[in-house]
N, C-alpha and C positions, 0 to 999 in steps of 0.2 A: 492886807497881805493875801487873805483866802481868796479874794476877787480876782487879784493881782494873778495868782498860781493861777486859778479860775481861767480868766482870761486868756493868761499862756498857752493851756492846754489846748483850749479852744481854739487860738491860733494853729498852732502847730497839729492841729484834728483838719482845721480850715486848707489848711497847705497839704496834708497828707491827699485829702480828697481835691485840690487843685492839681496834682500830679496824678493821679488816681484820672481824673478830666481829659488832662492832655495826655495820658497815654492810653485814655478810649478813645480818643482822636487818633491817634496814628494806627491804633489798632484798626479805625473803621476805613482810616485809608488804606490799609492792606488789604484787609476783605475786600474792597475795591477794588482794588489793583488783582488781588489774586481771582475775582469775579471774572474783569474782562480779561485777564490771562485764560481763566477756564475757558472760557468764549472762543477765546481764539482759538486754542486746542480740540476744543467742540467741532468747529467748522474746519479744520485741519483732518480732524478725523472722519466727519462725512464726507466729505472731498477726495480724502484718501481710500473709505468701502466706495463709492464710487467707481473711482478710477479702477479699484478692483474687479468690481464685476460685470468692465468694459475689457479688463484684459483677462479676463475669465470667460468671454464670451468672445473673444479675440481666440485666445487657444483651443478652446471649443471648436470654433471652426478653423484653425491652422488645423488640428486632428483631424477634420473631416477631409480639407485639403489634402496631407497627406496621404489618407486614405484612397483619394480619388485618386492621387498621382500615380502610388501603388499599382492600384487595380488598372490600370492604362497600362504600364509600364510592364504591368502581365498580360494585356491584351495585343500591343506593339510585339511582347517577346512572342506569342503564339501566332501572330499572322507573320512575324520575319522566317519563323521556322516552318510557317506552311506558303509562304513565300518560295522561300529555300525549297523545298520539295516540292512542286509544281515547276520551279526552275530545273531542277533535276528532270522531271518525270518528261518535261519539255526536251531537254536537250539529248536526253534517251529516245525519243519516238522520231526525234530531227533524223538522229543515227541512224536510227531501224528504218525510215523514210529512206534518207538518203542509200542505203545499204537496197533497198528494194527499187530503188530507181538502177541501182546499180544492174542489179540484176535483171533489172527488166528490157536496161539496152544492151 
């Protein structure tokens, strides 16, 4: 009967750790699984600073761009406005010309 009990235990210690077995098995397949998950997210996210500081270097010079446009777009407005006044000073001296041909015949 003591062997009997004996035994029992033993079984059911024997089954405790064959469950105990298979669920360090599924456990090591999750590590697994959740390894190349990290993985992938690893390479998602160097891919992603990447792309960052292609479009960081993309704005970088869209700014400079900008700037350059600016700086034209102030040089455009100062030669239209001495444009303009050369145009004037021209169609003044045409006048004064023209007014001294007058008087000269």
């Amino acid at each position: 009967r003591a062997t009997a009990d004996k035994a029992s235990k033993l079984e059911s210690t024997v089954e405790v750790y064959r469950k105990k077995l298979q669920d360090l098995n599924d456990f090591r397949r999750q590590v697994k699984s959740l390894q190349e998950t990290n993985m992938m997210y690893m390479h998602n996210t160097v891919s992603l600073e990447e792309e960052l500081k292609k479009a960081n270097a993309a704005r970088a010079q869209l700014e400079t761009y900008k700037r350059q446009v600016q700086e034209l777009h102030n040089k455009l407005s100062e030669e239209s406005k001495r444009a303009d006044k050369l145009a004037f000073e021209m169609k003044r001296l045409e006048e004064k010309y023209e007014a001294l041909m007058k008087e000269k015949e």
